[in-house]
N, C-alpha and C positions, 0 to 999 in steps of 0.2 A: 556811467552814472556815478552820483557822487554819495560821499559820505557827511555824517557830520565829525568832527574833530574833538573830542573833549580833554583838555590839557590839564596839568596840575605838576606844581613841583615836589609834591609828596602825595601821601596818598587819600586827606580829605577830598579829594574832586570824586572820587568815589561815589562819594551820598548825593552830589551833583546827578554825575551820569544815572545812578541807581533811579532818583525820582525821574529825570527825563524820560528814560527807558517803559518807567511805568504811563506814564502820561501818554509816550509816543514810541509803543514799542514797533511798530511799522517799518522804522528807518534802521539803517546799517550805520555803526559806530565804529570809532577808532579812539580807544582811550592811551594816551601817552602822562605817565608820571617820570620826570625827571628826579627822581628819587635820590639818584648816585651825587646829585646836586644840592641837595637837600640840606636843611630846611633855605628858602630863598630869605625869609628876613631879616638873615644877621649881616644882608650882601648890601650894598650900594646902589645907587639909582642905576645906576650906569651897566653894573652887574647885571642886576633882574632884569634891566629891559633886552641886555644883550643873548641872556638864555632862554627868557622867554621868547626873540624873535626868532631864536635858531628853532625852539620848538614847534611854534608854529606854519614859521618856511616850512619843515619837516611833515608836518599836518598838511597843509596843501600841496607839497608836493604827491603826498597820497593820495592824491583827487578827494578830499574834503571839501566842500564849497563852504561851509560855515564853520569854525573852529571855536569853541565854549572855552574862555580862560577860566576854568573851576577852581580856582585860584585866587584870593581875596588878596594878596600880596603882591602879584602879577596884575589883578586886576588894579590894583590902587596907583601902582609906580611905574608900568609898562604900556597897556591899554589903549591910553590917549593915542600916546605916543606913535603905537604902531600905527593904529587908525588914521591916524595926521599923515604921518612921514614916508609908512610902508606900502601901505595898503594902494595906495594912489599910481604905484610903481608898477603894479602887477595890470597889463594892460592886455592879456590873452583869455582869462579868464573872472568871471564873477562871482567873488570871493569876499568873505565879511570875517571880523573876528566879534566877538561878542564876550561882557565880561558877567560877573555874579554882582557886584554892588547894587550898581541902579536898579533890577527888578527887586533888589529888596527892599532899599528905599521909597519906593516906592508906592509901598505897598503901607505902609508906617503910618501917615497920617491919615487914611482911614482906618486904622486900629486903635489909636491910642485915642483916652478920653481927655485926661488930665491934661494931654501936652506937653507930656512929661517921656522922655525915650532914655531908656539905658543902652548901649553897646559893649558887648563884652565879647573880647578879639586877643589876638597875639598879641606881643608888644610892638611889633610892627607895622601892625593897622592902626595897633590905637595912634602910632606916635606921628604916623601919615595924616592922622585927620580924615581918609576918605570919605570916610560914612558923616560926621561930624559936617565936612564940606558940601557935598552931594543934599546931606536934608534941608540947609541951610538955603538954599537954591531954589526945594519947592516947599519948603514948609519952615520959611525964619521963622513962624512963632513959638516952633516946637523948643523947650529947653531939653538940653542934648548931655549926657553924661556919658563917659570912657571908663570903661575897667579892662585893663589888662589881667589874662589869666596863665603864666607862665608854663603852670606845669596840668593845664591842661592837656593838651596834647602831647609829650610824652607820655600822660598815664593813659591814654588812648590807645596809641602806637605799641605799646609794653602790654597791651591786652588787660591793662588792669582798673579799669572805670567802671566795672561792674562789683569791683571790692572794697569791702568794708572799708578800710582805708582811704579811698577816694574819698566818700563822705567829706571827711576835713578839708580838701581843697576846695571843693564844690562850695560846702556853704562860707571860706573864706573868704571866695573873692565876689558871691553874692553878698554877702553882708558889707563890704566894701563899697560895692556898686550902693547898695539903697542907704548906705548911710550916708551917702554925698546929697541922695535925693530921694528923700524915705517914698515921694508923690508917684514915683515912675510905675507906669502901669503897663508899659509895652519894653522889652525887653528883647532888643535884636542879637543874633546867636551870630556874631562876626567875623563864624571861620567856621570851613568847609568839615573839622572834624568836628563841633560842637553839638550835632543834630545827636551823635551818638550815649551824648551825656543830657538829652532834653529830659526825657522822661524823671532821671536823679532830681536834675534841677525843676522839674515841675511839682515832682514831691517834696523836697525844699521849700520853697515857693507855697505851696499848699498849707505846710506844717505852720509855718510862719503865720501865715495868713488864721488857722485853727487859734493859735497858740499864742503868738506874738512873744517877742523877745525886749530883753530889758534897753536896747539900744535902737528901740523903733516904738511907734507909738502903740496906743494900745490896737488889739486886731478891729475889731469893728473899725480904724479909722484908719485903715491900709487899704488902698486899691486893691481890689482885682488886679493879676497880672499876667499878661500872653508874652508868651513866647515865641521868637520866630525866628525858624530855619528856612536855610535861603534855599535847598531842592525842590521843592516844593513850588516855590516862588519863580524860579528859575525856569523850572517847565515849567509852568503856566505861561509865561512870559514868551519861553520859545515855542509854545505852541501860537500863540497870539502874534508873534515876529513871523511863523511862519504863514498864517494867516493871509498878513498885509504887503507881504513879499514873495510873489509867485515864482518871482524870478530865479530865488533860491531854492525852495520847494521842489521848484518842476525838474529841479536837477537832483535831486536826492534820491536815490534808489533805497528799495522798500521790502528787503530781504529779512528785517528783523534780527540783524548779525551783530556782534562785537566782539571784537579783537581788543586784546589788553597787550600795550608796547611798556616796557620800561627802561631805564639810564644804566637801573643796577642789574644785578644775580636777579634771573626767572624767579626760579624757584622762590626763594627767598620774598620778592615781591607776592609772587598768589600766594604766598602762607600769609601774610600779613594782610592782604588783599580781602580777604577770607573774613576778617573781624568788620569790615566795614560791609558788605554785601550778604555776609553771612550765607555764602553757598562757595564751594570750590571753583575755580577759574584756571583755567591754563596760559601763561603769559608769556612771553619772547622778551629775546632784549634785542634794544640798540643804542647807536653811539648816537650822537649829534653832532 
C-alpha cells in the first residue's frame, strides 16, 4: 500500500501536512523538507525544478502514489514541469504530484466582494507572478495586487512572530499592500509559513478596520477583510481530489502514520519542526 508524499524545501509545508492530517488523518504520510537546500527562492529555474524533481523521484520511490509540493516556490517554477516532462515517464505505476496554488486560487473569487485580491508571498512568488497568473485564468475581472514580505519568515523560523517586535514588520508590509489598493477585501496568505502569523495579522486588520489610519480612508469606508491560508484550502482540496480519483485512493493505506524525513541535522529539524506543529516530532535524515 501506498503513502501520500508531502514535500517542502524548508519547513512551511508543515502547516500544509498539519491541516491535511486533520482533514484526513486515516492515511500514512511521509513528510520530506529539503531544508539543508534551503531557502529554494534565491535559486534559478533550472535549480528549483532540478531539486525539486530529485525530491519527489525520492517520494515515490517510497511507495507514495501522490506527492503534495507544500511549497509555493516549487509549486510556482517546478510543478508544470514535472507534470508535463516527468510524470509521463513513470510507466509502472500510478502516480500524481500535486501543488498548493491552484486550491487556493481557487477558492478567491467566491470570497471576495469588491474584486479587489491582495497577495502577500516571498519575494519569489511575488516576482514569479503565479498567483497573479493562475487568478487571471479564472477570474480576469479580479484586480490582483503583490506584496512581498522579506523578513517574514525568518522572524518565523527564529521563533520570534509571536514578539513584540514582530508587530513592526507585520503592519509594514500590510500597510504596503492596502495602500496600493485601500478596496482589497480578500487577502491571500502566499507562503506555507504565513498561516502562523494570521491570527497578528487579523488583529492588524481588525484595529485598522476599528480605528482607521491617516493613509487609508476613513474606517466606516474600509472593506471587511479575510484572510486565506492555503492548509486549510489544500485539504479540502485533497480530500475532494481524492473523492474523484479512486484510482489513487484505493492505493493508499490507512494506518494514520507519519514519518518526518529531512536534507539537514535530525535533531535540529524537530526543534524547529516543533514551532510550526506545536507538539514534539522525532525526524531522520537523508541525502538526495
Amino acid at each position: 500500500m501506498a503513502k501520500i508524499g508531502v514535500f517542502d524545501s524548508g519547513y512551511g509545508g508543515l502547516t500544509i501536512l498539519d491541516a491535511i492530517r486533520k482533514e484526513l488523518p486515516q492515511y500514512d504520510y511521509l513528510y520530506l523538507g529539503d531544508n539543508a537546500r534551503a531557502p529554494y527562492g534565491t535559486h534559478s529555474f533550472d535549480v528549483i525544478y532540478r531539486y525539486t524533481l530529485q525530491a519527489v523521484k525520492y517520494l515515490l520511490e517510497q511507495d507514495c502514489a501522490l506527492v503534495i509540493l507544500a511549497c509555493n516556490t516549487a509549486s510556482a517554477k517546478a510543478l508544470r514541469t514535472i507534470q508535463q516532462r516527468d510524470l509521463p515517464l513513470i510507466k509502472d505505476k500510478k502516480v500524481n504530484v500535486l501543488g498548493v496554488i491552484r486550491p487556493t486560487v481557487e477558492a478567491v473569487p467566491a470570497i471576495t466582494q469588491t474584486g479587489h485580491v491582495g497577495i502577500l508571498a516571498t519575494p519569489a512568488t511575488v516576482s514569479s507572478e503565479s498567483y497573479v497568473l493562475e487568478l487571471e485564468k479564472i477570474a480576469p475581472e479580479l484586480t490582483i495586487v503583490q506584496q512581498a514580505c522579506p523578513m517574514w519568515v525568518p522572524l518565523i523560523e527564529a521563533g520570534e512572530h509571536n514578539e513584540p517586535g514582530a508587530k513592526y514588520f507585520i503592519g509594514k508590509y500590510l500597510r504596503e499592500l492596502l495602500a496600493k489598493d485601500p478596496q482589497i477585501d480578500t487577502i491571500v496568505l502566499g507562503c506555507t509559513h504565513y498561516p502562523l502569523l494570521k491570527d497578528r495579522i487579523d488583529e492588524w486588520l481588525n484595529y485598522r478596520q476599528e480605528i482607521g489610519e491617516s493613509e487609508f480612508p476613513a474606517p466606516k469606508e474600509l472593506p471587511h477583510i479575510t484572510t486565506i491560508a492555503q492548509g486549510e484550502l489544500e485539504a479540502e482540496s485533497l480530500r475532494d481530489y481524492l473523492t474523484r480519483h479512486p484510482e489513487y485512493r484505493d492505493q493508499l493505506s490507512q494506518g494514520g502514520t507519519c514519518t518526518y524525513l529531512t536534507t539537514e541535522n535530525a535533531d535540529r529539524f524537530a526543534q524547529s519542526a516543533s514551532i510550526f506543529l506545536n507538539t514534539p516530532i522525532v525526524a531522520e535524515h537523508r541525502d538526495l
